[in-house]
Residue frames as qw, qx, qy, qz and C-alpha x, y, z in Angstrom:
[[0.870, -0.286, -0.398, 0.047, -130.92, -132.35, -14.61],
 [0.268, -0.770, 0.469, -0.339, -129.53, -130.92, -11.08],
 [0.967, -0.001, -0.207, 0.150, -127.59, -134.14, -10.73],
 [0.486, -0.762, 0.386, 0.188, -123.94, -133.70, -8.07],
 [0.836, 0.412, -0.187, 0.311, -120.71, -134.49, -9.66],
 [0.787, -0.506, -0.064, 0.347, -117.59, -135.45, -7.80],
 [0.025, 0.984, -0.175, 0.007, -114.68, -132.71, -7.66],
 [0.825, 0.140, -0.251, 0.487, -111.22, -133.77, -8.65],
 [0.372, -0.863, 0.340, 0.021, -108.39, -132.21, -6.11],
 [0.623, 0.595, -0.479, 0.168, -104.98, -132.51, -7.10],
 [0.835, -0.549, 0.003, 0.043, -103.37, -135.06, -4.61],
 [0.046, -0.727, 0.685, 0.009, -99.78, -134.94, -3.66],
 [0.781, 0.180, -0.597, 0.016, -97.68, -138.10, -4.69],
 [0.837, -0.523, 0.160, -0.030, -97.18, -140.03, -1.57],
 [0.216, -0.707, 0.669, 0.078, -92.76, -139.83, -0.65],
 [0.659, 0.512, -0.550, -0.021, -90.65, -142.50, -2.24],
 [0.828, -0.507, 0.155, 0.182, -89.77, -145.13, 0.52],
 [0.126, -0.816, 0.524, 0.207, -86.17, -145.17, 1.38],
 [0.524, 0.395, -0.749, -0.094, -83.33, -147.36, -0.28],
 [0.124, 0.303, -0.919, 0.218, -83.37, -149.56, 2.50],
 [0.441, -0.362, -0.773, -0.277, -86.72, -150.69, 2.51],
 [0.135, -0.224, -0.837, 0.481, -88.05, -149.11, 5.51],
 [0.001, 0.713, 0.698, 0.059, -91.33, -147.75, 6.37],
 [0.156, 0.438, 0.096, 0.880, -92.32, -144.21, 6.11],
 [0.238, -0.623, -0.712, 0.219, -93.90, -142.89, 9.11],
 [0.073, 0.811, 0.292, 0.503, -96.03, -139.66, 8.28],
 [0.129, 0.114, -0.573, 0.801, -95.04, -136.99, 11.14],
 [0.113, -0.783, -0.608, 0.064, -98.34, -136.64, 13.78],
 [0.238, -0.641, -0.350, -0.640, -100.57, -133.61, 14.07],
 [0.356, -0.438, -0.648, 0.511, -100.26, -131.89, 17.66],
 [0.089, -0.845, -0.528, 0.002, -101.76, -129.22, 18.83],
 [0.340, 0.621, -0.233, 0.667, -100.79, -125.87, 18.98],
 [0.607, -0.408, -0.518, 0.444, -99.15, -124.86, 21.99],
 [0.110, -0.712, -0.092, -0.688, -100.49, -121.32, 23.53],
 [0.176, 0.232, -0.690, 0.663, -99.71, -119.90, 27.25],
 [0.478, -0.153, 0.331, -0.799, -102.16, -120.40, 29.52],
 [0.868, -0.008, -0.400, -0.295, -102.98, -124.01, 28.42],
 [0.829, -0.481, 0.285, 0.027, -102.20, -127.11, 30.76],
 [0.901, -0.044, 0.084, 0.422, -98.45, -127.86, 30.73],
 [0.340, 0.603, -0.048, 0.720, -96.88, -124.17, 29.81],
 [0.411, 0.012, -0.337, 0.847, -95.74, -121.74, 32.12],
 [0.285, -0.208, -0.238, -0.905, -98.84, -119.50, 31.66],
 [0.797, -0.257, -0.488, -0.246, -101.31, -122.40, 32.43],
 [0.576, -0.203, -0.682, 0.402, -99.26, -122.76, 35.83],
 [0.031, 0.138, -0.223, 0.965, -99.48, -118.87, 36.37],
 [0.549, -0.342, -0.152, -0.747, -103.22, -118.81, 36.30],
 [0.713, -0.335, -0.596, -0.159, -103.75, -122.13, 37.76],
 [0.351, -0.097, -0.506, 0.782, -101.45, -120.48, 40.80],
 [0.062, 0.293, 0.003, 0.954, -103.81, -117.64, 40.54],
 [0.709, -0.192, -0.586, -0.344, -106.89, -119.55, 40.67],
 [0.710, -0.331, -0.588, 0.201, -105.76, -121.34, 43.55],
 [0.251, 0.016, -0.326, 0.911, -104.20, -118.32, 45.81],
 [0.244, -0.421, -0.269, -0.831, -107.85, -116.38, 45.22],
 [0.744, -0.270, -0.527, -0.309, -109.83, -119.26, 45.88],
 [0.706, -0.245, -0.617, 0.249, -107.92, -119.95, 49.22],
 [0.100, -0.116, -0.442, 0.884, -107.76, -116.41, 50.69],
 [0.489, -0.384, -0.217, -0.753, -111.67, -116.17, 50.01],
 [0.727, -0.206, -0.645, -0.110, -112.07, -119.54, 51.52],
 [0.693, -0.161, -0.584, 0.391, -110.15, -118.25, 54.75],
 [0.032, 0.125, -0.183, 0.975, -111.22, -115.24, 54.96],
 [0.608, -0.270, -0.420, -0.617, -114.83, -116.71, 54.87],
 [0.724, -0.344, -0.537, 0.262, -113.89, -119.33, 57.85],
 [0.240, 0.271, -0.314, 0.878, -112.69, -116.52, 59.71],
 [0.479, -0.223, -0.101, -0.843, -115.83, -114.90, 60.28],
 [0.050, 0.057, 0.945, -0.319, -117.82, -116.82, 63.22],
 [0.520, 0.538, 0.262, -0.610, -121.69, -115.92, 61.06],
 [0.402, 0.377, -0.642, -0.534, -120.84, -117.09, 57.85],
 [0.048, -0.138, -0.980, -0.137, -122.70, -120.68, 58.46],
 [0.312, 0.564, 0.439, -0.625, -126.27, -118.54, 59.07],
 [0.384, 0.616, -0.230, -0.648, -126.14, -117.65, 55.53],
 [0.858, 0.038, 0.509, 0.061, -126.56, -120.33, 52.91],
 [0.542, 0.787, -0.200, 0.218, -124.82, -118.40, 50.21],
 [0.056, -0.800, 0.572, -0.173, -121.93, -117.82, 52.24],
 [0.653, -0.334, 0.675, 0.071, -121.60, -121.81, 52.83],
 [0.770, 0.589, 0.203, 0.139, -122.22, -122.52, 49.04],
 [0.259, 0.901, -0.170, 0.304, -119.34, -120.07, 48.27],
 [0.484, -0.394, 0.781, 0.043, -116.71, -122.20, 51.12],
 [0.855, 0.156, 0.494, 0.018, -118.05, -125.14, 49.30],
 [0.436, 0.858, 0.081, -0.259, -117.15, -123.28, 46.15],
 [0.133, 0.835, -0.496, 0.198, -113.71, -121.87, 46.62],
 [0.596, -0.410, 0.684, -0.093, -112.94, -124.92, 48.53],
 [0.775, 0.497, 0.389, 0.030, -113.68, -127.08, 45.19],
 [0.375, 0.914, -0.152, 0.033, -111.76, -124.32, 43.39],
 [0.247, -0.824, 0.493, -0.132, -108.86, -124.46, 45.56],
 [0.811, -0.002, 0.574, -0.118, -108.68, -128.57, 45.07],
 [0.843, 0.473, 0.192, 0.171, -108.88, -128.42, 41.38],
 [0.154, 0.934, -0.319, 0.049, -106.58, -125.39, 40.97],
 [0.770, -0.375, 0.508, 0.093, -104.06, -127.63, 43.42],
 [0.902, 0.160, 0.395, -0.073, -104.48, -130.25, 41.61],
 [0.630, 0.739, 0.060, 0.232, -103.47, -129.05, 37.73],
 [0.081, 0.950, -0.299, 0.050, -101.19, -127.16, 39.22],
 [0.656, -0.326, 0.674, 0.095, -99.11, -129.93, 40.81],
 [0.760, 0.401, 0.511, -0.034, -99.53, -131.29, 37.20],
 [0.511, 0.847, 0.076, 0.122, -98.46, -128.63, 35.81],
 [0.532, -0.697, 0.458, 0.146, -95.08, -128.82, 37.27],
 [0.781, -0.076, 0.574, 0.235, -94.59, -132.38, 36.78],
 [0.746, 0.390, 0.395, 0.368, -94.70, -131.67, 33.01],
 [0.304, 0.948, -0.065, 0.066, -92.73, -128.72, 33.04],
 [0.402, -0.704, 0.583, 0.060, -90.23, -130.33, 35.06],
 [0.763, 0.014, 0.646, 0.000, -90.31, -133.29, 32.51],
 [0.011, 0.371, -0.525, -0.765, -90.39, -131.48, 29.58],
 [0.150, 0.291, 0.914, 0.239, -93.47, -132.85, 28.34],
 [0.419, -0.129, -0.143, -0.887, -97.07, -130.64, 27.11],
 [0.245, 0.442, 0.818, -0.276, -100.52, -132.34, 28.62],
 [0.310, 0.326, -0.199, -0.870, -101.80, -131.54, 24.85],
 [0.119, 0.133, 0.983, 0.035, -103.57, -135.07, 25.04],
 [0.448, -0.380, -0.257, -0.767, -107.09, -134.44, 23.69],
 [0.668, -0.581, -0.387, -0.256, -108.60, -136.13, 26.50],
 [0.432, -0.309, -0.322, 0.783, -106.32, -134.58, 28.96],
 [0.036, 0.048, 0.063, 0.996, -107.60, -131.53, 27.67],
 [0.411, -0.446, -0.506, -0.613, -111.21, -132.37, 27.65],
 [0.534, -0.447, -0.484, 0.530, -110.74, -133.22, 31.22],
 [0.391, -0.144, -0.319, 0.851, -109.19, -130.29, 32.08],
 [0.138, -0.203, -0.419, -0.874, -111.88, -128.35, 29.81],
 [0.566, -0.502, -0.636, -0.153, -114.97, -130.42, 31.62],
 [0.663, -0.394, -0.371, 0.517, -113.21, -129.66, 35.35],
 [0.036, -0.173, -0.246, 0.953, -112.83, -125.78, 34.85],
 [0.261, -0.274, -0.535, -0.755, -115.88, -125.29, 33.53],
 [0.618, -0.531, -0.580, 0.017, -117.48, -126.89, 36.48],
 [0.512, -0.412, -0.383, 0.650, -115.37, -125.45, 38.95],
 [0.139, -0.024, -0.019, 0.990, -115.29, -121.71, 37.50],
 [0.296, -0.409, -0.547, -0.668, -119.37, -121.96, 36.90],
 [0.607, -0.359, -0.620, 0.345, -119.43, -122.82, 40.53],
 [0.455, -0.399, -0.264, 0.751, -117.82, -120.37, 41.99],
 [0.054, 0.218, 0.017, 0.974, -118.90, -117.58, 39.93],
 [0.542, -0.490, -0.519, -0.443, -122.40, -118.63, 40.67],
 [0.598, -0.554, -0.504, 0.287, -121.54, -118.42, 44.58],
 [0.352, -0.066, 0.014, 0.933, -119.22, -115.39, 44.06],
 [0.207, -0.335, -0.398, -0.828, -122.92, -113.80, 42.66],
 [0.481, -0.682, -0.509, -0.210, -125.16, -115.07, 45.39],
 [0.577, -0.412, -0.368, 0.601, -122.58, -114.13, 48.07],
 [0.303, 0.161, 0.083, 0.936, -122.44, -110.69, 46.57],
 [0.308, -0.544, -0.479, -0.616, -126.41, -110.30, 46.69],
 [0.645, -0.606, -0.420, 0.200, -126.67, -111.38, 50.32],
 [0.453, -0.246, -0.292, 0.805, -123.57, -109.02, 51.26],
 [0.010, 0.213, 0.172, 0.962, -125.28, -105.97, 49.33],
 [0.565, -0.479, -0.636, -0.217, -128.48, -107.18, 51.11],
 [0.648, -0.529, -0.465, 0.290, -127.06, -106.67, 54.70],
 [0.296, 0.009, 0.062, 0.953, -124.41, -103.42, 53.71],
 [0.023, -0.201, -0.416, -0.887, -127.12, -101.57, 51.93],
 [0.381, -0.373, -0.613, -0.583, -130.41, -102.56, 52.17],
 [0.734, -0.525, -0.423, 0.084, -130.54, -103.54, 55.81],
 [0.041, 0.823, -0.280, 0.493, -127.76, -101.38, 57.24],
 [0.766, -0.623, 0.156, -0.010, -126.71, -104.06, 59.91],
 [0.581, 0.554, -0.458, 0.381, -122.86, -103.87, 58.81],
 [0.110, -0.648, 0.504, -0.560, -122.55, -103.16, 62.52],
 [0.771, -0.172, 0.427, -0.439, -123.86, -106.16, 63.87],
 [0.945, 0.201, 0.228, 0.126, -121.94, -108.50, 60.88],
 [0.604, -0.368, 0.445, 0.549, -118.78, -108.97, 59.27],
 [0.566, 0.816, 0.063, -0.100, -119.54, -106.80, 56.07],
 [0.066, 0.764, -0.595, -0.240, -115.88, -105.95, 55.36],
 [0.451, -0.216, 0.862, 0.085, -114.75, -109.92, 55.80],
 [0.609, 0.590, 0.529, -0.033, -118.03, -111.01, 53.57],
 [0.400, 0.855, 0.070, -0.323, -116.87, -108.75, 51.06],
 [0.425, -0.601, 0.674, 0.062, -113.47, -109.62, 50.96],
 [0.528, 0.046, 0.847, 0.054, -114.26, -113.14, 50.67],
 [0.654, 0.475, 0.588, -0.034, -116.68, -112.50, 47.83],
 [0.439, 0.837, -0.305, -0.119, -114.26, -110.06, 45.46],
 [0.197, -0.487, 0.826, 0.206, -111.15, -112.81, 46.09],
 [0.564, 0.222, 0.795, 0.020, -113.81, -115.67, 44.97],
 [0.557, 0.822, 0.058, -0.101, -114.88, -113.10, 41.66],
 [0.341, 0.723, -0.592, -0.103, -110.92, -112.79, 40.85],
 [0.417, -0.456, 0.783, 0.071, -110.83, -116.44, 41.18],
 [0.616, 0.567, 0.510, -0.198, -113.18, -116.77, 38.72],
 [0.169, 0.882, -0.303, -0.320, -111.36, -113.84, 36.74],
 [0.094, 0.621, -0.754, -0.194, -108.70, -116.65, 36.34],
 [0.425, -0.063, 0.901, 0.070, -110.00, -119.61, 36.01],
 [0.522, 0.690, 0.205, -0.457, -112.08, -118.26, 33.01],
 [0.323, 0.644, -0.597, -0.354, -109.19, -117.72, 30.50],
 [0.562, -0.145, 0.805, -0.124, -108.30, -121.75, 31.83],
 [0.608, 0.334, 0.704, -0.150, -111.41, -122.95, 30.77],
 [0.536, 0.788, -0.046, -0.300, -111.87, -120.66, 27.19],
 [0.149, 0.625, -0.682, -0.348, -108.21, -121.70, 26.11],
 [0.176, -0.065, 0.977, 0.099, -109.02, -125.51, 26.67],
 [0.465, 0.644, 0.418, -0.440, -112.06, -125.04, 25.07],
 [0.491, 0.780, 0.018, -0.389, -110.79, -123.77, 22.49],
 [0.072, 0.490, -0.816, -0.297, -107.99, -125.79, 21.33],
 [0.383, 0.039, 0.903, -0.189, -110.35, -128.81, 21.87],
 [0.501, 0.754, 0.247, -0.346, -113.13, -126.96, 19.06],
 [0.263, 0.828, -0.401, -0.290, -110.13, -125.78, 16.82],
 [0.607, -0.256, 0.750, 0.055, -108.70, -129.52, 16.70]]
């Protein structure tokens, strides 16, 4: 008879309250803290990076007086302009709680933050790729570099791939503390 039986585990005794009759209160269970999450020093570096990429693609893309013909090249503003917002954003955040002394190792601060690069870095690589096709499209394939802003277009679309570069690690670390919980 293939019948289950329950498995004894030896349990620790549960602490002796104190003489004076108060309550034990167990210690909580936080996460580990690793650089490059929200609220550490790391986690501001990238989110600085992130944002610096994102805002010399974004202005090196407005530069250029052809970049609204192309609908990759406006997906890819929209992009880095989105990028440049969130990056901001966290980053300002990340201050506050370094100047406060505090971690933003809330689990639903972190799923946020986890939900919000994910969007924002899937974005942008996904414009950082079309902008690349269109530039290798006009450089290469078409040879009119002379008649467009190839250098600028390029530019713009390797600062929007290393803004991606960094807002990747972001999104994997808060990811992964949020799985590893």
């Amino acid at each position: 008879m293939n019948v289950s039986h329950p498995s004894v585990h030896p349990v620790e005794a549960a602490p002796l309250p104190p003489a004076d009759g108060r309550a034990v209160v167990p210690p909580r269970v936080r996460m580990k803290v690793i650089q490059g999450m929200p609220g550490t020093i790391g986690g501001l570096s990238l989110r600085f990076c992130q944002f610096a990429y994102a805002v010399v693609s974004l202005a090196v893309m407005a530069s250029t007086s052809d970049f609204p013909s192309v609908t990759a090249f406006c997906y890819l503003v929209a992009a880095v302009a989105l990028q440049s917002m969130w990056s901001l954003s966290l980053a300002i955040l990340d201050i506050h709680a370094l100047l406060v002394g505090r971690t933003l190792q809330n689990y639903r601060v972190v799923s946020l933050f986890s939900i919000g690069d994910g969007v924002t870095s899937t974005l942008t690589f996904a414009a950082a790729c079309a902008s690349a096709g269109i530039t290798v499209l006009i450089g290469n394939d078409l040879g009119l570099c002379s008649q467009n802003h190839c250098k600028q277009f390029e530019t713009a679309t390797a600062m929007a791939f290393l803004s991606w570069f960094a807002a990747l690690p972001s999104f994997l670390l808060n990811f992964w503390s949020l799985s590893s919980r």
